[in-house]
N, C-alpha and C positions, 0 to 999 in steps of 0.2 A: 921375476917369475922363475929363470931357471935357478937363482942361487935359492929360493925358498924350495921348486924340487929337490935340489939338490940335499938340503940340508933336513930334509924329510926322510929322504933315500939313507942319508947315514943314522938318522936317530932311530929310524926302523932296524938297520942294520946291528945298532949296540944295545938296543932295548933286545933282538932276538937271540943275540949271544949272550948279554948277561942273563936270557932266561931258560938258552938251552945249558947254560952252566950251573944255575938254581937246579936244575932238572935232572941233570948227571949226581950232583951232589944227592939229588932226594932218592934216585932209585939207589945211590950207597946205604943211605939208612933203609929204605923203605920200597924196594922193586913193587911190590903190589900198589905201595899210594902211588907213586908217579904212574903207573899205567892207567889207575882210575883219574888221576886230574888229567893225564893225556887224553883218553877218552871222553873225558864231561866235556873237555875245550871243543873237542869237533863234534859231539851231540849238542852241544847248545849252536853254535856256529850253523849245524844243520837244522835247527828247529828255528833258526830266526831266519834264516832262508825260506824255509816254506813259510813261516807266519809274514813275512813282506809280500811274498806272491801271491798267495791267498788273498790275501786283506787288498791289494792293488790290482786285482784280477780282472776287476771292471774297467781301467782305465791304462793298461795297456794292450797297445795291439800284435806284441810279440808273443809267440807261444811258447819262449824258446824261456821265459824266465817262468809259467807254468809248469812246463816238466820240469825242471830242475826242484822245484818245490815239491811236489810230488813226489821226485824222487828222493830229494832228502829227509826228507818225513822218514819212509821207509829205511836210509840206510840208519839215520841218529834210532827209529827203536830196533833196529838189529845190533848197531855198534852198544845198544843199553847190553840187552842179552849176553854181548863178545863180555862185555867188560865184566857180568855177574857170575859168566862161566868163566875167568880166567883161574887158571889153574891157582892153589892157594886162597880163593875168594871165601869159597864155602856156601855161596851164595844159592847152588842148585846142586841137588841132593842129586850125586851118580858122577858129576860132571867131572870131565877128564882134558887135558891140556887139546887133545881129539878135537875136542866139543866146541870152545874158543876158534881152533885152527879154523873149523871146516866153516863155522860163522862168520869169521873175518874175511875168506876165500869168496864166500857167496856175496859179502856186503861189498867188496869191492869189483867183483862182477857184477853188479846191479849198476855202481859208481861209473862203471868205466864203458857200460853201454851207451849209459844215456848223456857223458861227455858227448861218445860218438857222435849220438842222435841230436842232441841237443843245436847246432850250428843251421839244420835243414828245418827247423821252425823260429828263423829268426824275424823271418818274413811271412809269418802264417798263424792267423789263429789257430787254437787248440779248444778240444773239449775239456772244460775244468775240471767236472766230477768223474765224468769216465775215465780220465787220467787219472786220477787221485784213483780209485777203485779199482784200477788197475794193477797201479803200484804197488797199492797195498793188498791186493788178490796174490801180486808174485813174490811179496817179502813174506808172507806167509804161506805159500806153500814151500817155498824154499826152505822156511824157519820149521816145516811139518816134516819134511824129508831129510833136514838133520835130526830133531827130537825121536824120530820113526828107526833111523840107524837105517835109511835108505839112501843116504848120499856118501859118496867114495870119502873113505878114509884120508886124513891129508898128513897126521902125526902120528907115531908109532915111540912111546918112551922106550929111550932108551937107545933108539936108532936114528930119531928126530922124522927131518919130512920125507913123507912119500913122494915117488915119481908123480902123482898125481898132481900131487900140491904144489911143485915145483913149475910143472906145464901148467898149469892155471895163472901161475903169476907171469909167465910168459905169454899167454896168450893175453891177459888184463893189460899187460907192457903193450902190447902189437893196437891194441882197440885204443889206448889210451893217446897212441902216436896216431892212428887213422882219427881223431879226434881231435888233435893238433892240426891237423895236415887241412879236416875241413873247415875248422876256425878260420883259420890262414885264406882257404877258398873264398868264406863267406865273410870275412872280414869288413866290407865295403857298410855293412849293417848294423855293424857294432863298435860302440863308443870305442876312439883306441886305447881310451884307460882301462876299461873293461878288460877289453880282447887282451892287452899284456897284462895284466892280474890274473885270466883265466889262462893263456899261455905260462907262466910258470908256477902254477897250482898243478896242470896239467903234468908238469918236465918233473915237479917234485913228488906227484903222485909216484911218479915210473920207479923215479930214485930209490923212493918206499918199499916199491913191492921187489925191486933187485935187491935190496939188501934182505927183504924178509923168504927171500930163496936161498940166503947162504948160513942161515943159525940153525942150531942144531939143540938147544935149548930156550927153552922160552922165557930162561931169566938170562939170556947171553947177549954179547955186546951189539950184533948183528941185530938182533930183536929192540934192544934199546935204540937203535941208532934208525932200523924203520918207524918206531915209534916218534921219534923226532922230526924224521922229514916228513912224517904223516901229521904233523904238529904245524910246520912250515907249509904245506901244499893248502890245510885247511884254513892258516892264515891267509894264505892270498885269495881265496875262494871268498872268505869274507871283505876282503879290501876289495874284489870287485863286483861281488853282489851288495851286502849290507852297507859298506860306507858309501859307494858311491849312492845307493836308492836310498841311501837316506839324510848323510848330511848335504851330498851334492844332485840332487835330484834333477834343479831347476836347469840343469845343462843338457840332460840329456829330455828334457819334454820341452823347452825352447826349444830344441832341434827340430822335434817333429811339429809342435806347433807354430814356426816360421816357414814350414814347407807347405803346411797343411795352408797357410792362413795366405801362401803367396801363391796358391792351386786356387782358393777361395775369388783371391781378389782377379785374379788371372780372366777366371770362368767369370767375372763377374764385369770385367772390362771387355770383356767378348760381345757378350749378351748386349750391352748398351750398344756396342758398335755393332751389331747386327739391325735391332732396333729403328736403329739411327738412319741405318743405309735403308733400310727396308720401306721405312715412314717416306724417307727423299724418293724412293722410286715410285710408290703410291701415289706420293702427291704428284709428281711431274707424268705421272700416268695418268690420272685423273684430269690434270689440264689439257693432256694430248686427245686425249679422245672426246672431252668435252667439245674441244672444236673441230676435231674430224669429224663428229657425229652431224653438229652443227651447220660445220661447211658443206658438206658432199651431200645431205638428206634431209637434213631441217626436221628428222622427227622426233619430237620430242620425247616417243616414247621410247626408243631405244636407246636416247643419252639418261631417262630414268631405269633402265635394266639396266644397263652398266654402270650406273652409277650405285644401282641395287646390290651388283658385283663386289664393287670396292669397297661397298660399306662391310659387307658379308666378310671381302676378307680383310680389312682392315679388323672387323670384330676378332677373327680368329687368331691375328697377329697379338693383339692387348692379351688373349686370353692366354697365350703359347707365354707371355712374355709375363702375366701374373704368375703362371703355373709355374714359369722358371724363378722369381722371384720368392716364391713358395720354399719351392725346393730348396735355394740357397739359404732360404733362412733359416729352416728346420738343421741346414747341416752347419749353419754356425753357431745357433744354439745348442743343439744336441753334442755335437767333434770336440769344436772347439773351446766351448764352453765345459764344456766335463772338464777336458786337459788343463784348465786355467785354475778348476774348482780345485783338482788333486794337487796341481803348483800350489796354489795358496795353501792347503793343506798341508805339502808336504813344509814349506818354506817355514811354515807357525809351528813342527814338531820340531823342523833344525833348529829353526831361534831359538826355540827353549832351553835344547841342549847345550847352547852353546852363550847361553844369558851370563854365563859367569868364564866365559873363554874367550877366546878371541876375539878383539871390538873390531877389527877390520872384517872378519868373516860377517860379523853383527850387522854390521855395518852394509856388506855386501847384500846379505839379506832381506835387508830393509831395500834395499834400491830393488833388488828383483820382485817385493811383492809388490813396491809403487808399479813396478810398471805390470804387472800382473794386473792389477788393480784397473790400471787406464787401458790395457788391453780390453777386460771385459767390459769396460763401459764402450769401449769403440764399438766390438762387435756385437755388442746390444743395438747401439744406434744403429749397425748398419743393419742387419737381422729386422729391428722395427720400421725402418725404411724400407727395406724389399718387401714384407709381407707384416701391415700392423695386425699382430694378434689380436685386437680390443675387435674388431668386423666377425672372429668365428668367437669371441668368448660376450661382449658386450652389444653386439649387434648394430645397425648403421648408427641410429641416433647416438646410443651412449659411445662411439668409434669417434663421430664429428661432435661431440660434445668433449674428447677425450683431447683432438688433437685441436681444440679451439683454446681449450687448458693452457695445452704443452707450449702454443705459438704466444700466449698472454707471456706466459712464465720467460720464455727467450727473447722477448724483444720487447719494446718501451710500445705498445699496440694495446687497446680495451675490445675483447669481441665480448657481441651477445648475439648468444644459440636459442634457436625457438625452430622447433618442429610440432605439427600435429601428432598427437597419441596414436597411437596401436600403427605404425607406420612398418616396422623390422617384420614381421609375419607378412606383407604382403609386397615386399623389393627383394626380388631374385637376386644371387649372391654375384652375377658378371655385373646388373646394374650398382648394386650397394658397394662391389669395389670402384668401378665409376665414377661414381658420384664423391666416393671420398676420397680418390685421384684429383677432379675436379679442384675441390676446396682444399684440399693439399697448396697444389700449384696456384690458389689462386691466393692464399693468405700468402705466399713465397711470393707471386711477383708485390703484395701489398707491403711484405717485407723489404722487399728491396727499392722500389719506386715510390713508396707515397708521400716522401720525402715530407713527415706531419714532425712536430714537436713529439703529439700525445694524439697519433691517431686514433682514430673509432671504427672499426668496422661489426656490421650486422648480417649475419646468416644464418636463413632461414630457408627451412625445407617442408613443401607442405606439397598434397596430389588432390586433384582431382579424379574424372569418372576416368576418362583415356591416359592422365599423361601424371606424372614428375617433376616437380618445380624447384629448382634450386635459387638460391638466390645471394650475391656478395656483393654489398655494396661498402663504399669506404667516404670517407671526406676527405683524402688527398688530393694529391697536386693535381692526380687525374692527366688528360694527353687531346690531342687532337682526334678523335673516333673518325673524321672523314677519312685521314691517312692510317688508321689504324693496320689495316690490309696488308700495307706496304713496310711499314715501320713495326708490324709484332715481332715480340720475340718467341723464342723456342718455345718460353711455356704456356704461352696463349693461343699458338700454334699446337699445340700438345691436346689444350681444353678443347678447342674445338672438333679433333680429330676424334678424342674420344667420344665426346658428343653425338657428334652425327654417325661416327662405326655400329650407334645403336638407335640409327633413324630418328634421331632426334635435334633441333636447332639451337644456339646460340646465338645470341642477342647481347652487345658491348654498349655501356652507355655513358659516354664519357667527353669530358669538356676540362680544358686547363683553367686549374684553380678550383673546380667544379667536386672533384673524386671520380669514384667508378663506380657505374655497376654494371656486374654481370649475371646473366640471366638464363638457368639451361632448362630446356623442357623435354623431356627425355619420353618418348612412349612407354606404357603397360601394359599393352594387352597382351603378350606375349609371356608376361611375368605372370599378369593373373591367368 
């Protein structure tokens, strides 16, 4: 790794010397071509800067590469202008070496504030278009108040720069260093390939505009020689905006989506272990009072009010505990799933690029879209287990018909689904996710226990006037139902809680060698 830095750092090195030597050679023949191809290099450099940020604008959370687009928009058509009015062009009728000067003073005062600015929205959204109309509001009045001859004089033929022009490039130097200094602050937020690309883009900006305080002619060496490091500063502005956001992308949004996705999982091992604890204090509440109630008073009607109690809050525990399972899925479809889509995205434009270059890179890129790939099938599974979308888009039946499918397709099991008609229009959305918690967990324990070849299981959902019938029966190995009580596991224990949190009973009917069935009857009147 570091010999292939290494040897990157020198070929960058010789390719920028034999091309600041092409460069010297051409302003011999040709001082006006070298200034226009020095110019197009940092107008195009700036216009693929704003066209990455624009175009990526929805899927990143830094604002700090919106302004920057913004503002390079603005300075590449101001540096077009510098370049049309340079003295010798011809290119605007009146235009005076003046004209160029006071252009280049303003574009790089626009340049050198929003370096400044730029570090204190690394961590903060931005408004996209109010920015952009911003920028472009101030490159044009600025561009009104040159053309008007109301902005200070900066060149005088004959004499060269004014005091004016000279303290401008001073005071651009001081903003350009306060710009460095908050980089370095906010450092902690930015890739450190980045931050050292924008660090000496930054050091060579300065070097630029010192030397362009000491010419005295604008075809003179000093003027050549800022035009070069303004060559040099805008290379590195692109090695760390353009290459890394584009051939190296997937580095810098694995970063954010391995933090994002270890907040995800974090919040999400919380929540069960709250869950968890809460269910054990219910229940062991539930049997303490059952026979305090019993012992001390024998009335039966007060171990059913508090028994009224725990259903009530057991209901509002499920419901806290959907509502969060909600939430987390919306935010890993929505977060995470964007960041994964723009990976994939970005990963299929590097390939492309690079189909006839490097097969190790090639190579690399294929490993990060496989795992791109098995990322967002995880967090689909996990996103469809917290909260199955088929209950708000398909409604209960077509949801247990959906996930009767899904259980056929993952395991060696035959189900068949039968519900009565017009059922979804009259199960309230706490009972309908209920019920499909229920058969969730109950096809999961048939999955794991029914130890069959080629089992069969059958669920069916039908109501009467007052109540809700569910019903799962299997032909496995089935268990001893007198010890059932004692020997359930978690997820039987699960069914039945939810069950009765909405006044409702469960009923186990089961014998070894026999199968299972399970039987919920849930009330209604409260739905209808």
């Amino acid at each position: 790794m570091e010999r292939t830095r290494a040897g990157a750092w020198i070929s960058t090195v010789v390719v920028g010397t034999a091309s600041a030597v092409g460069l010297f050679f051409l302003s011999e023949v040709s001082y006006l071509l070298f200034h226009t191809v020095v110019e197009l290099f940092s107008i195009v450099v700036a216009m693929g800067i704003f066209m990455l940020s624009w175009n990526a604008r929805a899927y990143h959370r830094s604002g700090s590469l919106t302004l920057l687009g913004a503002a390079y928009l603005t300075i590449a058509g101001m540096d077009l202008l510098h370049t049309l009015a340079y003295q010798g062009m011809g290119m605007i009728p009146g235009s005076t070496a003046n004209l160029s000067t006071q252009l280049w003073i303003a574009t790089r005062g626009i340049e050198s504030v929003t370096l400044l600015l730029m570090p204190f929205w690394l961590e903060r959204r931005i408004r996209e278009r109010f920015m952009l109309g911003l920028y472009l509001a101030l490159g044009g009045a600025m561009t009104g108040l040159i053309l008007a001859g109301w902005f200070p004089v900066c060149y005088v033929p004959g004499q060269g720069l004014t005091e004016f022009k000279i303290a401008s490039e001073y005071v651009i130097c001081a903003m350009l260093f306060g710009g460095l200094a908050t980089l370095w602050w906010k450092r902690t937020g930015v890739d450190h390939r980045v931050a050292q690309w924008l660090a000496a883009s930054i050091l060579f900006t300065v070097a630029s505009e010192i030397a362009f305080t000491q010419y005295v002619s604008v075809y003179g060496l000093a003027n050549f020689a800022g035009h070069i490091l303004k060559v040099v500063s805008f290379f590195f502005i692109y090695k760390a905006i353009l290459e890394t956001g584009i051939v190296r992308p997937f580095q810098l949004l694995f970063r954010d989506l391995k933090r994002h996705e270890a907040s995800l999982e974090a919040a999400r091992n919380r929540l069960e272990d709250q869950v968890e604890r809460r269910t054990a204090e219910l229940r062991q509440a539930n049997v303490r009072l059952r026979e305090e109630i019993v012992e001390r008073t024998g009335a039966e009607s007060a171990l059913l009010a508090r028994e009224r109690q725990l259903q009530v809050t057991m209901r509002r525990v499920v419901t806290a505990q959907e509502e969060e399972r909600t939430r987390l899925s919306r935010e890993l479809h929505d977060e995470a799933g964007q960041t994964l889509t723009l990976l994939t995205l970005c990963l299929g434009g590097a390939e492309a690029r690079l189909a006839v270059g490097d097969r190790d890179a090639t190579q690399e890129i294929h490993r990060a879209e496989d795992l791109a790939q098995r990322t967002m099938e995880r967090l689909r599974r996990i996103a469809h287990g917290l909260r199955p979308p088929a209950l708000e888009t398909l409604g209960l039946q077509g949801a247990l018909d959906g996930i009767c499918r899904d259980f056929e397709t993952q395991s060696d099991i035959c189900i068949a689904f039968s519900a009565c008609p017009g059922l979804d229009g009259s199960v309230p959305r706490e009972i309908a996710t209920a019920v499909y918690r229920v058969v969730q967990e109950a096809l999961s324990n048939v999955v794991k226990h029914a130890s069959a070849d080629r089992a069969e299981v059958e669920v069916s959902l039908s109501e009467d006037e007052e109540s809700l019938h569910v019903v799962i029966q299997d032909d496995g190995c089935g268990f001893d139902a007198q010890h059932s009580a004692a020997a359930a596991g978690v997820g039987l224990l699960g069914i039945r809680e939810r069950v009765e949190s909405l006044g409702g009973r469960l009923t186990v009917t089961s014998a070894a060698g026999m199968g299972t069935r399970i039987l919920a009857v849930i009330p209604m009147q409260e739905g209808r």
